[in-house]
C-alpha positions in Angstrom: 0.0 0.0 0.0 1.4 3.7 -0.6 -0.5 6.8 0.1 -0.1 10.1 -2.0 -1.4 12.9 0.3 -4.6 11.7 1.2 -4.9 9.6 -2.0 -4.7 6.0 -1.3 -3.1 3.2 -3.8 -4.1 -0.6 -3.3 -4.9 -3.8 -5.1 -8.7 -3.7 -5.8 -10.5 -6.0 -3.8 -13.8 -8.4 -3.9 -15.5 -5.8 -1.4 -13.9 -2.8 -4.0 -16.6 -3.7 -6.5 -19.5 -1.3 -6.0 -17.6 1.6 -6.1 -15.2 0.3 -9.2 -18.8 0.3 -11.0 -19.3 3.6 -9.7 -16.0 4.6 -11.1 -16.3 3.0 -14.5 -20.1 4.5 -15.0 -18.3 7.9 -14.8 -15.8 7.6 -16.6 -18.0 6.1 -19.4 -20.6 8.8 -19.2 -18.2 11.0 -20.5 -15.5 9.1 -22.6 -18.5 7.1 -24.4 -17.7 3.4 -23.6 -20.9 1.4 -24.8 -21.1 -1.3 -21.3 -21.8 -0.8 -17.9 -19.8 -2.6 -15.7 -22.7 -3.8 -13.0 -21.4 -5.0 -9.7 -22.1 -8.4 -10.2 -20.3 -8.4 -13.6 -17.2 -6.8 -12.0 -17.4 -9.3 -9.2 -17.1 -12.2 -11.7 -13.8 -11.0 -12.9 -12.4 -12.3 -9.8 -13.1 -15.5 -10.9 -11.3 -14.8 -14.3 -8.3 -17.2 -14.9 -6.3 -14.1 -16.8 -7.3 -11.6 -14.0 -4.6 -11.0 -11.2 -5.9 -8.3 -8.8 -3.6 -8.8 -6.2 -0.5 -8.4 -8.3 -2.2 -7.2 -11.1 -4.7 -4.3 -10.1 -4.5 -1.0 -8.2 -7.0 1.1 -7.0 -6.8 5.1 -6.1 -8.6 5.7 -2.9 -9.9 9.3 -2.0 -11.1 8.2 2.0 -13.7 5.8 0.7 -13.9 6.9 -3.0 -12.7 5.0 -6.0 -11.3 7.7 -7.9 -9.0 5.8 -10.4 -8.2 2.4 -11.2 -6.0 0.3 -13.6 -5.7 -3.6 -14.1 -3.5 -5.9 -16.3 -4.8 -8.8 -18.5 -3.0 -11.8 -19.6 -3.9 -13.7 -22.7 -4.8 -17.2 -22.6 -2.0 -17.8 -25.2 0.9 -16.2 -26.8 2.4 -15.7 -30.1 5.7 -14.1 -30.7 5.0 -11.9 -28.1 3.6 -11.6 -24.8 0.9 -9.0 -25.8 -0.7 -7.7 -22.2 -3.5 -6.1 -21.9 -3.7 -2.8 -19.5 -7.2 -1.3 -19.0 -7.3 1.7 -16.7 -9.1 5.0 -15.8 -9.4 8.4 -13.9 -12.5 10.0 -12.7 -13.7 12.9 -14.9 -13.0 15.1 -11.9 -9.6 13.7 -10.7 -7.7 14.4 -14.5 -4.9 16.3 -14.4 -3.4 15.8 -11.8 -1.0 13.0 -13.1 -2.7 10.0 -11.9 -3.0 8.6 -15.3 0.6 8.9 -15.6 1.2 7.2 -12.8 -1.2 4.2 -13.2 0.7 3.7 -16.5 4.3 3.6 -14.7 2.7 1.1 -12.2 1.8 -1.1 -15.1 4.8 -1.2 -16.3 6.2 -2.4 -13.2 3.6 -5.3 -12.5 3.5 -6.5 -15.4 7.0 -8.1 -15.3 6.3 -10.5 -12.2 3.5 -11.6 -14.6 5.5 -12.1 -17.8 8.0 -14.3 -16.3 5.9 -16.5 -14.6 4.0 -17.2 -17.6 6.1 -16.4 -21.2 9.4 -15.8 -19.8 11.1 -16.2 -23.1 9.0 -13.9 -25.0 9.1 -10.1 -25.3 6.8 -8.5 -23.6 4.6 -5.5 -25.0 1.7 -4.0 -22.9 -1.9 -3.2 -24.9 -4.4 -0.4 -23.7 -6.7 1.6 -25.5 -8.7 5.4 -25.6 -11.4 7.1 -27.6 -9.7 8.1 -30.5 -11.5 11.1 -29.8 -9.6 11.9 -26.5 -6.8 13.8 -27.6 -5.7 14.0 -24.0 -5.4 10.2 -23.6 -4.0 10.0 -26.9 -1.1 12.3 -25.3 -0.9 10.6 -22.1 0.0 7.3 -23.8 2.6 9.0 -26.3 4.6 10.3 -23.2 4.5 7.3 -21.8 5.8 5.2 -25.2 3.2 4.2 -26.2 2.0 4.2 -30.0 -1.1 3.7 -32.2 -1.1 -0.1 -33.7 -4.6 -0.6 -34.4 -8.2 1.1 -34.7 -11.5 -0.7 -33.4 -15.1 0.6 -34.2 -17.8 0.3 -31.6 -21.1 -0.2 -34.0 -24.6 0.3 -32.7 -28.2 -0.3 -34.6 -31.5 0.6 -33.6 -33.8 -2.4 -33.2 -37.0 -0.1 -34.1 -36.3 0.3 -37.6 -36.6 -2.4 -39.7 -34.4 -5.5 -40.8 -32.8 -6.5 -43.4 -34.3 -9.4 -45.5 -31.8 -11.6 -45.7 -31.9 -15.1 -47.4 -30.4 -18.0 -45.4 -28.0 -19.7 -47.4 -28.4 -22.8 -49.0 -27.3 -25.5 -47.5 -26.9 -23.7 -44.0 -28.6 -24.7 -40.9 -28.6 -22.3 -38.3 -29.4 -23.4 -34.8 -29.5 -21.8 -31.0 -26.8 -22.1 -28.7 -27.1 -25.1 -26.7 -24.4 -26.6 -23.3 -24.0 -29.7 -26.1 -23.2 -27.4 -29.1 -19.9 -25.5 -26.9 -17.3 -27.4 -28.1 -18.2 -26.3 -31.8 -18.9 -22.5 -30.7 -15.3 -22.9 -29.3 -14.2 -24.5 -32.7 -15.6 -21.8 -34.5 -14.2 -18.9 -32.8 -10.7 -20.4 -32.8 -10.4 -21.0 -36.5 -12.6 -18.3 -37.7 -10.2 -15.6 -35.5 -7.0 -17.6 -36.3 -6.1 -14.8 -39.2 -7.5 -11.9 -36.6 -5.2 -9.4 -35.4 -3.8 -10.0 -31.8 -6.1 -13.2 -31.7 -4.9 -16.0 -29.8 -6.4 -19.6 -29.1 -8.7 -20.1 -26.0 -8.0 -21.8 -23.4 -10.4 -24.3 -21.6 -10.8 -22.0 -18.0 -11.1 -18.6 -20.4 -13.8 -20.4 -22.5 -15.6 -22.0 -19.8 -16.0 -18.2 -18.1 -16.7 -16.6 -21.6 -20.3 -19.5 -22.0 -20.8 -19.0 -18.3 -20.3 -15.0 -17.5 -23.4 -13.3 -16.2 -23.7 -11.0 -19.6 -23.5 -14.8 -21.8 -27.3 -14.4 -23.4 -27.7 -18.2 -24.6 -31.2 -17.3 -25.9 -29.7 -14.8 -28.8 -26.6 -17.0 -29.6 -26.8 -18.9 -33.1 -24.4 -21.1 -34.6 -25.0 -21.9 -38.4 -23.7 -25.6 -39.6 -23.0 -26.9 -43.1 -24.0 -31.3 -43.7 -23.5 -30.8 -39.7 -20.5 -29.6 -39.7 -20.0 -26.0 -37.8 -19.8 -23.1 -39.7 -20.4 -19.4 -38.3 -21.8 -18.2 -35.2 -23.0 -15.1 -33.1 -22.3 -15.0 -29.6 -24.2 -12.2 -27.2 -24.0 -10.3 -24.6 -26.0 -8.1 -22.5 -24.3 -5.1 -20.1 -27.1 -3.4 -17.8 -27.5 0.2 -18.4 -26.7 2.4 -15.0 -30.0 2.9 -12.7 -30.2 6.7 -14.4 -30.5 5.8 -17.8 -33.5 6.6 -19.8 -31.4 3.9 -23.0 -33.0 1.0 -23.5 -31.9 -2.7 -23.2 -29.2 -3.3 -25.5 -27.8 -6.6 -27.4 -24.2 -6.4 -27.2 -23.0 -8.5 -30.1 -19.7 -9.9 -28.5 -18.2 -12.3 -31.3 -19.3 -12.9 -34.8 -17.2 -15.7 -36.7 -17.2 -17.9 -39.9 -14.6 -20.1 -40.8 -12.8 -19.4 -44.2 -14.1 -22.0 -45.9 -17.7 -20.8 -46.2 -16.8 -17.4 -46.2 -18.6 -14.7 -49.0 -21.6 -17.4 -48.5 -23.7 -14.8 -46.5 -24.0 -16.9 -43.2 -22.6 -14.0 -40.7 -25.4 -11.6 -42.3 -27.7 -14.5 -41.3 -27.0 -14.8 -38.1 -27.2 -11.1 -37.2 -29.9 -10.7 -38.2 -31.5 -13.7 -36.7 -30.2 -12.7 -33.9 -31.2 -8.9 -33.9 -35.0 -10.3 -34.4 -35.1 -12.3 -31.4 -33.6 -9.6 -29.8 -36.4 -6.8 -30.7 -39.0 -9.5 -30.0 -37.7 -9.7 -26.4 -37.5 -5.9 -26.1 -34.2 -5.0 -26.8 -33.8 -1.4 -28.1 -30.9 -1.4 -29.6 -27.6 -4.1 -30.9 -23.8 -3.2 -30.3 -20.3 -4.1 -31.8 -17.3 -4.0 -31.5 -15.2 -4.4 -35.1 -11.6 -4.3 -36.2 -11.7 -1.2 -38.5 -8.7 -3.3 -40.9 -10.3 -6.6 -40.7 -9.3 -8.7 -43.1 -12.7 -10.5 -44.0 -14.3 -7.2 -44.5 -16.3 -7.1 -41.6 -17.1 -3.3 -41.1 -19.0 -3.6 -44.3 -21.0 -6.7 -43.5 -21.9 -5.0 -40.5 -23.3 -1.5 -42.5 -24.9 -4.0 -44.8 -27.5 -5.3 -42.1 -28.1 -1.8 -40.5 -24.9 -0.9 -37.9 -23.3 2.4 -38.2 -19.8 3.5 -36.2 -20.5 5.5 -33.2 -16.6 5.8 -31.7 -13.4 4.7 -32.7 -11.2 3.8 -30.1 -7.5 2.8 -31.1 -5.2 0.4 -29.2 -1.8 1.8 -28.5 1.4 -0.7 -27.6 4.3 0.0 -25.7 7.0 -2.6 -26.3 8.6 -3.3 -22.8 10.8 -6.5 -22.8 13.7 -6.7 -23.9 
C-alpha cells in the first residue's frame, strides 16, 4: 500500500466492486464506452483465470472513494510476443493531476512479475486503449511510449427500424446455442479468428467463463452448420445500463465468426440478423459491436450492410517493454 497525500493506492478487492462500478459508469458517461460494468459483472472478474488483482490491479482511494483504477490482462496464449492487456481509468474530476501517468508507470512495473511467470522467453509488449476522440489520452499514452497499432469501431443499430431481409444460405442450418453445441462454438471462434489481429487460441478456463459470465445471453446465440458440420456463429451479450438511464436494453454482439471455408456465403449476415430479431422481440432497443476497423474479411462492411453504423473509434496503443 502507498499513500499520496490523502490519496490512497491498493490492489482492488472483492468488497472494491461497488464503487469500481461507480468509477467506470463515470468515466463512461463522459469518454463514451458502450457497457456498464454492473457489480455483479465486475465481481465475476475475480473468478477470471487471466485476472490477477492482487498483483495485477491497483486502485486510487480518496477516504472511501474509488477515484481511479488500472488492471492488467493476460492472454490465454501467446504468439511471438507476450501482448498484455492494461485497462485503466481516472475519474472525470480527478484528471490532471497526473494520476493517469502514474497508473501507466505502475503497469509497467507489475507486469513483469507476470511475464516471467507465464512467457518468460518472450518479449513483452503492454496493450491499452482510448477514444480516439480523446486527444488527451492520446497524449498521455505517447509520453508514456506508447504508439497507435490498431483502430477498433464500436457499432450500434437501432432495433426499431426495420431488418434487413436476408436469405439463409443454402445449405446452412442455423441453430441456438445449446451446453451440447460449446465445443463447436469454441471450434468456430478459434479458427474463424486464427487470421485476426492479436487473436490468440482459447483456453479451456477462459472459454468455460466466456459461455458462463453473467452478460453470456444463450437465448440470442446462433451457430450456423454446413451437412453438420459447424460453420459461423453469433455469440451475445448483454451489459445493464446504470440505474439513471432513460437507453433501453441493448444486445451487445460480443463475437461474430465464420470459418474461411464458407466465407462470402452470407452466413454472418444471417445470423445477425436472426439474432437482432429475437432480440427486438424480447424488447431489446438497440444491438452493439465491436469491429476491427482493418479486418481482413471485410467485416465493417457486412456490419453497414444489415443496419450498424460506427458511433466511436477507439484505437489500441502498444508500448514494447521486454527486452
Amino acid at each position: 500500500m502507498s499513500d499520496d497525500g490523502d490519496l490512497v493506492w491498493r490492489p482492488i478487492e472483492r468488497g472494491d466492486v461497488a464503487n469500481w462500478s461507480r468509477l467506470l459508469a463515470a468515466i463512461q458517461a463522459v469518454d463514451h464506452g458502450w457497457q456498464y460494468l454492473t457489480e455483479q459483472v465486475l465481481a465475476e472478474e475475480f473468478g477470471h483465470p487471466d485476472c490477477h488483482f492482487e498483483c495485477g490491479s491497483v486502485g486510487v482511494f480518496d477516504g472511501g472513494t474509488m477515484v481511479a483504477a488500472g488492471r492488467l490482462v493476460t492472454r490465454q496464449a501467446a504468439g511471438a510476443v507476450d501482448e498484455m492487456r492494461y485497462y485503466g481509468g481516472v475519474h472525470p474530476g480527478w484528471r490532471g493531476r497526473g494520476i493517469g501517468g502514474r497508473l501507466l508507470d505502475w503497469a509497467d512495473v507489475a507486469a513483469g512479475p507476470l511475464h516471467r511467470e507465464r512467457y518468460p522467453d518472450l518479449p513483452l509488449s503492454l496493450h491499452g486503449s482510448c477514444n480516439a476522440s480523446n486527444a488527451a489520452a492520446v497524449a498521455l499514452y505517447a509520453a508514456h511510449g506508447y504508439h497507435p497499432v490498431r483502430w477498433f469501431h464500436a457499432m450500434m443499430r437501432d432495433l426499431s427500424a426495420p431488418l434487413p431481409s436476408v436469405d439463409e444460405p443454402a445449405g446452412i442450418d442455423i441453430v441456438g446455442f445449446a451446453p451440447e453445441r460449446a465445443a463447436d462454438a469454441r471450434f468456430i471462434r478459434d479458427e474463424a479468428f486464427r487470421d485476426h489481429w492479436g487473436s490468440v487460441e482459447s483456453s479451456d478456463e477462459g472459454w468455460a467463463h466466456f459461455i458462463t459470465t453473467p452478460v453470456f445471453r444463450p437465448d440470442f446465440s446462433l451457430l450456423a452448420y454446413s451437412g453438420g458440420e459447424p460453420a459461423g456463429l453469433v455469440v451475445c451479450h448483454e451489459y445493464d445500463a446504470p440505474e439513471d438511464s432513460d437507453e433501453g436494453r441493448d444486445l451487445h454482439v460480443a463475437l461474430v465468426g465464420t470459418l474461411r471455408a464458407y466465407r462470402k456465403r452470407g452466413i454472418a449476415s444471417a445470423l445477425l440478423v436472426r439474432a437482432m430479431a429475437k432480440g427486438r422481440d424480447a424488447g431489446y432497443a438497440t444491438a452493439s459491436l465491436g469491429v476491427d476497423a482493418d479486418s481482413l474479411t471485410g467485416a465493417v462492411g457486412v456490419y453497414e450492410q444489415v443496419g450498424f453504423a460506427v458511433e466511436h473509434t477507439s484505437i489500441t496503443q502498444e508500448k514494447p517493454l521486454l527486452p
